[in-house]
Structures are given as structure tokens and as C-alpha cells.
MARPAFI-205252 format. One line per 5 residues: number of its first residue (from 0); for each residue x, y, z of N, C-alpha, C. Coordinates in pm, whole numbers, plus 50000, padded with zeros to 5 digits. Layout:
N
NUM	X:Y:Z:X:Y:Z:X:Y:Z ~ ...;
//
This chain:
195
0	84462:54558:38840:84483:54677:38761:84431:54797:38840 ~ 84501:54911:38818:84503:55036:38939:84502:55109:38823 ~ 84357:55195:38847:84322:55336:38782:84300:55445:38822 ~ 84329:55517:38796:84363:55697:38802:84364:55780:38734 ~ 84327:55907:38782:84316:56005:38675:84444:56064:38654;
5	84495:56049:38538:84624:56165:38512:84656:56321:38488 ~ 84770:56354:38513:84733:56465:38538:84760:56559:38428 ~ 84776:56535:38271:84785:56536:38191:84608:56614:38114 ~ 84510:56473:38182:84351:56538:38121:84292:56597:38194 ~ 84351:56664:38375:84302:56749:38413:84365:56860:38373;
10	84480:56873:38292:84510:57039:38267:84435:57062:38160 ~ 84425:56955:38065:84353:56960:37929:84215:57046:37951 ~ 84174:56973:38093:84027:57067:38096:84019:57181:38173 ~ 84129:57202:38239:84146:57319:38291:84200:57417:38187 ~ 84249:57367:38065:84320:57491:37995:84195:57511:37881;
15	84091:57423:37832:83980:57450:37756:83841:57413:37828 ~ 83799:57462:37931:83648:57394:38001:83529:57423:37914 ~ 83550:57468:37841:83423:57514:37738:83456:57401:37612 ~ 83501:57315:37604:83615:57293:37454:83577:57112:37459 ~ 83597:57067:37376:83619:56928:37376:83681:56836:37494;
20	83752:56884:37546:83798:56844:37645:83706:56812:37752 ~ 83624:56928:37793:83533:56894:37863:83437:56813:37826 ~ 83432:56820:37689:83283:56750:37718:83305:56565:37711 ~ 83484:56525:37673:83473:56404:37735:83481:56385:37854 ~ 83556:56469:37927:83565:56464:38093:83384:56435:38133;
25	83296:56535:38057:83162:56556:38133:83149:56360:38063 ~ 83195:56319:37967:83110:56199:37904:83138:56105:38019 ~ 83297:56073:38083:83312:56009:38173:83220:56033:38302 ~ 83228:56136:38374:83192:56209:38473:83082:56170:38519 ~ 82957:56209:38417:82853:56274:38453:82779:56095:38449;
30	82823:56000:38374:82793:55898:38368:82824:55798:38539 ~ 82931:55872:38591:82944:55779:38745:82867:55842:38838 ~ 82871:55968:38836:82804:56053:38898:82626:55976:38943 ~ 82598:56025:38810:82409:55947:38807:82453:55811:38845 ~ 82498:55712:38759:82529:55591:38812:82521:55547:38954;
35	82644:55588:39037:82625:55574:39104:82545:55613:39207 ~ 82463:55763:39208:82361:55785:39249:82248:55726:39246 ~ 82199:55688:39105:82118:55543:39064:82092:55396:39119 ~ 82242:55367:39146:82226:55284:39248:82279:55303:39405 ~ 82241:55379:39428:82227:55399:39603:82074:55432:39616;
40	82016:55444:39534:81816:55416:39531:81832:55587:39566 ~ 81871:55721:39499:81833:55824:39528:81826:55860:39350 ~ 81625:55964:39402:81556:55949:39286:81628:56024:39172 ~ 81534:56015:39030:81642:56068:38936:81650:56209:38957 ~ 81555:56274:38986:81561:56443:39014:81637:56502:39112;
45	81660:56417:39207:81734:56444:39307:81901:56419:39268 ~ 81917:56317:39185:82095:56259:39148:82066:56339:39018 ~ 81977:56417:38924:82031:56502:38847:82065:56618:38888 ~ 81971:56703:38966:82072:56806:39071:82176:56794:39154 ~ 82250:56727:39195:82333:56669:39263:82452:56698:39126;
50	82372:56598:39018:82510:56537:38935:82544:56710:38919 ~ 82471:56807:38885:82462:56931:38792:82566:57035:38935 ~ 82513:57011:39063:82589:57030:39155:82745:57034:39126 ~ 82776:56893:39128:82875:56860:39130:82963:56873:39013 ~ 82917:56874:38885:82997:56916:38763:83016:57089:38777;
55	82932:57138:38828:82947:57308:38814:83067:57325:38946 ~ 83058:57243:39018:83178:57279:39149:83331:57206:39079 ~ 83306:57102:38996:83416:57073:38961:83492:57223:38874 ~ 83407:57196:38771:83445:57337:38702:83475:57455:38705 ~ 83436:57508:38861:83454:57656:38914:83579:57610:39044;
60	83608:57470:39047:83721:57441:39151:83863:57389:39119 ~ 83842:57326:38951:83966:57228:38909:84077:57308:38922 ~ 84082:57438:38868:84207:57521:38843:84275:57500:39023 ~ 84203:57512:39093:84269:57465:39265:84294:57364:39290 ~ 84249:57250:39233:84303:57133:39275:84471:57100:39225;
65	84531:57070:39327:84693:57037:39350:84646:56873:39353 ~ 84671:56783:39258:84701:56639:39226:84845:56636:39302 ~ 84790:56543:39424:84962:56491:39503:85045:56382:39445 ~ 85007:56355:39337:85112:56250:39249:85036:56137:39320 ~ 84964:56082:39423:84923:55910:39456:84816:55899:39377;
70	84768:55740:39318:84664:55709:39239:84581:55701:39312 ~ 84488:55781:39239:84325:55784:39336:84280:55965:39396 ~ 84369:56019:39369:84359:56136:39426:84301:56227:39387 ~ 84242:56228:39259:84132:56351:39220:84011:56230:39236 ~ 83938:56098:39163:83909:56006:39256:83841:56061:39427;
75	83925:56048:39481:83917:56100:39645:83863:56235:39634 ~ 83902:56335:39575:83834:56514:39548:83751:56463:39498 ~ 83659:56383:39366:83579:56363:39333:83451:56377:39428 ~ 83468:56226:39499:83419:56165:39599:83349:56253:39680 ~ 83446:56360:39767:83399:56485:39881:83314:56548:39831;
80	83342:56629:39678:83302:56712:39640:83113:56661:39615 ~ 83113:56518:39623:82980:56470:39570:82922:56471:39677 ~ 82994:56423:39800:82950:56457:39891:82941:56512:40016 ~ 83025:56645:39939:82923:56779:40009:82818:56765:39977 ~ 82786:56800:39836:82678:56864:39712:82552:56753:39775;
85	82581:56636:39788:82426:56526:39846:82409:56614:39980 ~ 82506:56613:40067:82507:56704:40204:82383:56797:40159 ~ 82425:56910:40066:82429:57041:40058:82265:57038:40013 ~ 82241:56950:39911:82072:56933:39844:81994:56894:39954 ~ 82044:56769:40062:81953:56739:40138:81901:56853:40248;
90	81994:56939:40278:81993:57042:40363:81878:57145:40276 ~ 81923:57165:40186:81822:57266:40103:81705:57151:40085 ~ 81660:57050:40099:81530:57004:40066:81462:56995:40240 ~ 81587:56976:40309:81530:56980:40443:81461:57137:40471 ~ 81475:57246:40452:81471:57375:40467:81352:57409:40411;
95	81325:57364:40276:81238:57398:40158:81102:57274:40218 ~ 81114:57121:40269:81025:57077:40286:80970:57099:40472 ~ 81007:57086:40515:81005:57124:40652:80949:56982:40736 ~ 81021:56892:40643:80974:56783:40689:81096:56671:40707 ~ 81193:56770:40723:81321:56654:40759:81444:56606:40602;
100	81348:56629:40487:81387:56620:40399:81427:56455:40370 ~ 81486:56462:40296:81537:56302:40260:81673:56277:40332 ~ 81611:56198:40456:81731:56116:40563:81800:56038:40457 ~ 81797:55981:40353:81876:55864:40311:81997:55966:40236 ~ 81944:56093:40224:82081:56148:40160:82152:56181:40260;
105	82149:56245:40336:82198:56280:40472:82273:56142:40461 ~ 82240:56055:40527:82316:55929:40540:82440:55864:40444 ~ 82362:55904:40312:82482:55866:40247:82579:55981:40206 ~ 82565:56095:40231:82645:56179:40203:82775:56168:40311 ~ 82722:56107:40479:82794:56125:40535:82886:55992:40518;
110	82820:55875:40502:82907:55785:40459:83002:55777:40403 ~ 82999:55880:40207:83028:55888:40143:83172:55990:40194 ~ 83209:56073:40264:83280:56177:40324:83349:56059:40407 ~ 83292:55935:40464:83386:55881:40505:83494:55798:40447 ~ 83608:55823:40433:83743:55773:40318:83755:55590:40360;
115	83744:55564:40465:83691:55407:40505:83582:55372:40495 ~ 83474:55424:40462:83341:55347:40471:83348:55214:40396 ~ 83228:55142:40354:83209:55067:40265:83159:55121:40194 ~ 83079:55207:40141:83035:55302:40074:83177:55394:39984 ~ 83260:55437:40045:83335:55473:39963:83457:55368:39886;
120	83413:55235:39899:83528:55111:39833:83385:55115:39713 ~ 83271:55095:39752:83156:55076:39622:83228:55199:39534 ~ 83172:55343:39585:83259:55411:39487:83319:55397:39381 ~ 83481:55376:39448:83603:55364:39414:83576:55228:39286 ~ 83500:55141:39379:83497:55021:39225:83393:55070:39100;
125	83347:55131:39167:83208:55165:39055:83289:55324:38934 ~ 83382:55376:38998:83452:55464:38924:83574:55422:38833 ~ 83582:55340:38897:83731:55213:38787:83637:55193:38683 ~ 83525:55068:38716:83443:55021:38593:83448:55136:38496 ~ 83310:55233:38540:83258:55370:38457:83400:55408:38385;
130	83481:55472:38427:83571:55571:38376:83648:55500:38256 ~ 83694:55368:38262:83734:55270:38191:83641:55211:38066 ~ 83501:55228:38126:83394:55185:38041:83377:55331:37932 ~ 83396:55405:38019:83307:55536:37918:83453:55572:37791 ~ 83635:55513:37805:83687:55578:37751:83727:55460:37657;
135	83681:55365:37696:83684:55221:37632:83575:55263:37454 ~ 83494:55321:37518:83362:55393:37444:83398:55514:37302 ~ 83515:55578:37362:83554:55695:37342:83689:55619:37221 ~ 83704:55524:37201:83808:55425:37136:83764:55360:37011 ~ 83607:55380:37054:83540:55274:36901:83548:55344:36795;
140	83588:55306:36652:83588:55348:36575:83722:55315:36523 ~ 83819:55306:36671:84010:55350:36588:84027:55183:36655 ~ 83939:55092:36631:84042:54985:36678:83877:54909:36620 ~ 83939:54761:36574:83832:54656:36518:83730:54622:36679 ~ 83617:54617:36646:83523:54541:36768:83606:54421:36826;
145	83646:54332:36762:83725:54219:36828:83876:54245:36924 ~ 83947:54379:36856:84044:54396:36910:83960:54446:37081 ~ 83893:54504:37066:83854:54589:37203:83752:54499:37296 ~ 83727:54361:37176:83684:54271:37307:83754:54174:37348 ~ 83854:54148:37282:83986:54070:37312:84058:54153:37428;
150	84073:54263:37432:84136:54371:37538:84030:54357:37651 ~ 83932:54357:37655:83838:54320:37761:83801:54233:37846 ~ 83835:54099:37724:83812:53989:37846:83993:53970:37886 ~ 84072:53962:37800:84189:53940:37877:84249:54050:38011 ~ 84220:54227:37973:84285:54256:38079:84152:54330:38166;
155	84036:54325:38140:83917:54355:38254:83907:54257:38314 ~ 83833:54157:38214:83797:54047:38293:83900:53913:38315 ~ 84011:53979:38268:84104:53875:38312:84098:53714:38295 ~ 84036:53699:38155:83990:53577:38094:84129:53508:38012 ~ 84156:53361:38067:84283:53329:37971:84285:53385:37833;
160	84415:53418:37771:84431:53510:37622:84392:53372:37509 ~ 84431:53246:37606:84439:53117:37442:84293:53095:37420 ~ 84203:53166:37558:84044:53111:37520:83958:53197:37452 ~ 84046:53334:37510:83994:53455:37403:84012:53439:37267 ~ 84119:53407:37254:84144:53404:37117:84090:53273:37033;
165	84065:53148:37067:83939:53081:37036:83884:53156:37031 ~ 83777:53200:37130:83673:53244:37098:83601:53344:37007 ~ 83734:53405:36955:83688:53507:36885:83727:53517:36784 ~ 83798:53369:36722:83830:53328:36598:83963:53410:36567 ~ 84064:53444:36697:84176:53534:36696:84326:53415:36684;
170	84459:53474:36632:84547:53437:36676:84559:53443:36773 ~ 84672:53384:36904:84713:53419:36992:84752:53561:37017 ~ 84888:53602:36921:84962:53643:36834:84832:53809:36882 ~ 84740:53778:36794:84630:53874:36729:84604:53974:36893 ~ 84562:53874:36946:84494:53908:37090:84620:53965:37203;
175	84731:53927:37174:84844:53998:37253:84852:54116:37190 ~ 84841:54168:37058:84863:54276:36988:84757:54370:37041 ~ 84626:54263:37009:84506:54401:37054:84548:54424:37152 ~ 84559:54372:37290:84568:54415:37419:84688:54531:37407 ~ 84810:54520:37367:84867:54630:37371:84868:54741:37332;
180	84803:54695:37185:84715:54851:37133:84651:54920:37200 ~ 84535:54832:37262:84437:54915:37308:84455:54978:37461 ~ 84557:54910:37545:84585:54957:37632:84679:55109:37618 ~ 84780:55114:37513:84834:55200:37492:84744:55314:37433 ~ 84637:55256:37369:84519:55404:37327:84440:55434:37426;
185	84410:55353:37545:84328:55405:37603:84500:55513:37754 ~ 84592:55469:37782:84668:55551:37870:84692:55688:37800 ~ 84647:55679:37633:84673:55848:37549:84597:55876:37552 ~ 84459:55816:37542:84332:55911:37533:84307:56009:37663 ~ 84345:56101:37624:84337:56263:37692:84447:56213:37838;
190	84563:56137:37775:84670:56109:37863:84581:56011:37986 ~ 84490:55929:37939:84427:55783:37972:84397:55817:38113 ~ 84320:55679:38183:84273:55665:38289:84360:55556:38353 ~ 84440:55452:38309:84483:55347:38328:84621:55342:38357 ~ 84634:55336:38492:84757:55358:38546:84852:55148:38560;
//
């Protein structure tokens, strides 16, 4: 399964950035952002300026971004834009401490700028999970708990549908339905993540 941002919930937040719109974009966002800063071992003060970096550059840059129609491509702008901004903090902590600052951002910023690294495939998987996770999130309420964990193990975790549905005291029947529901609510929610 291949996810992407559409280009549908970046006009949404380009046409209201103050508005609801944003603040699910920020719910997705700001959650991969730290995340994945979190786990590359850079501290929380440092990946909350960064994250705050990087949401204020999104926001003063989206109206410029041209989406080339391939999946992955704001994804990929994401990515740079994070790391400049690690670039950009370590440089200002290098300046401000006079002590070299924190090499491990340096390092991963430059990693991160690289479109082959291994560092940017962690990324890329760690932004599928999140973005999927946070709109999966953004769903509760309009669909039963079982439908959205029947949709989970069959098309996340890719768990046979006849064991799901054992397991969760489902029809077959039941669990083909959730999955299509919920796949079809999550490609509308703010024109979905799930390509």
C-alpha cells in the first residue's frame, strides 16, 4: 500500500491556514515531525524547535509548493524542509554555543537532505505509519471500534480477513464491508492520505 498526500488537503490548508483545516494537517504533522525526531535520539527542546521551525516554514511556503502529480512528493518537500530547519538550529546552536554545537544534528540533517540515504527510507516509513495513524484517529467516532480494527489488521497489517473476522466475532461479509468503508473514509478525510 502507497501513501501520499493529496492534493485536494493541501489546498484545503492553503485556502484556510488559520481554520480547521490546519489544525488537522498540524494533528498529522506535528506528530511525525517530534516522532521522528524522538527517535533519531535528538532532545525534546531541540525537536520542539525544529518541529515549530518547520510548521511555521510550511505555512509561510505551502501557497509555493507546485505538487508534480508523483506519490511522495510533498512527503519529499516535507523531508528538505526538516532538514534544512535541523541544518539551520544546529548552525544557530553552533554560533550561540561556541562549542561546535550538536554534531549529531549536523549529521542527520545532512543525511536527511540525502533522497537515498537510509535515513530518508526510515522517514518515508515512519510518515506512512504516522499520517495513516493520526487520520485513522481523526475517523473514531463515525465507524464502530471493530470496523476500524478489522480495517487494520486486514489492510495495515495485512492479517488474513477469515482470521480477523474470527477474531473479532465478525462476519466475513462484516470485515470486507468495514475495510471498504473505512478505506473510502479515510481517501475523503480532507481528500485522504491513502493512495
Amino acid at each position: 500500500m502507497t501513501f501520499s498526500t493529496r492534493l485536494s488537503l493541501l489546498e484545503r490548508v492553503r485556502e484556510t491556514a488559520s481554520g480547521e483545516s490546519w489544525r488537522d494537517f498540524c494533528d498529522v504533522y506535528d506528530h511525525l515531525i517530534l516522532g521522528w525526531l524522538a527517535q533519531q535520539g535528538v532532545s525534546y527542546h531541540d525537536a520542539e524547535d525544529i518541529r515549530q521551525e518547520v510548521m511555521s516554514t510550511v505555512s509561510q511556503e505551502l501557497a509555493q509548493f507546485e505538487h508534480n502529480g508523483r506519490p511522495g512528493a510533498f512527503r519529499a518537500w516535507l523531508r528538505r524542509i526538516t532538514a534544512n530547519r535541523m541544518h539551520r538550529h544546529w548552525q544557530k546552536r553552533k554560533a550561540r554555543d561556541r562549542e561546535g554545537g550538536n554534531d549529531r544534528l549536523a549529521e542527520l540533517s545532512d543525511e536527511l537532505a540525502d533522497e537515498s540515504s537510509n535515513l530518508t527510507a526510515v522517514w518515508d516509513r515512519q510518515y506512512n505509519r504516522v499520517v495513516v495513524d493520526r487520520l485513522i484517529n481523526q475517523l473514531r467516532g463515525r465507524f464502530a471500534e471493530k470496523s476500524i480494527e478489522a480495517f487494520r489488521r486486514v489492510v495495515l497489517n495485512e492479517e488474513d480477513a477469515r482470521h480477523v473476522a474470527d477474531a473479532l466475532g465478525m462476519t466475513l461479509g462484516a470485515v470486507r464491508v468495514a475495510q471498504h468503508r473505512v478505506l473510502h473514509a479515510l481517501k475523503s478525510l480532507g481528500e485522504g492520505l491513502v493512495v
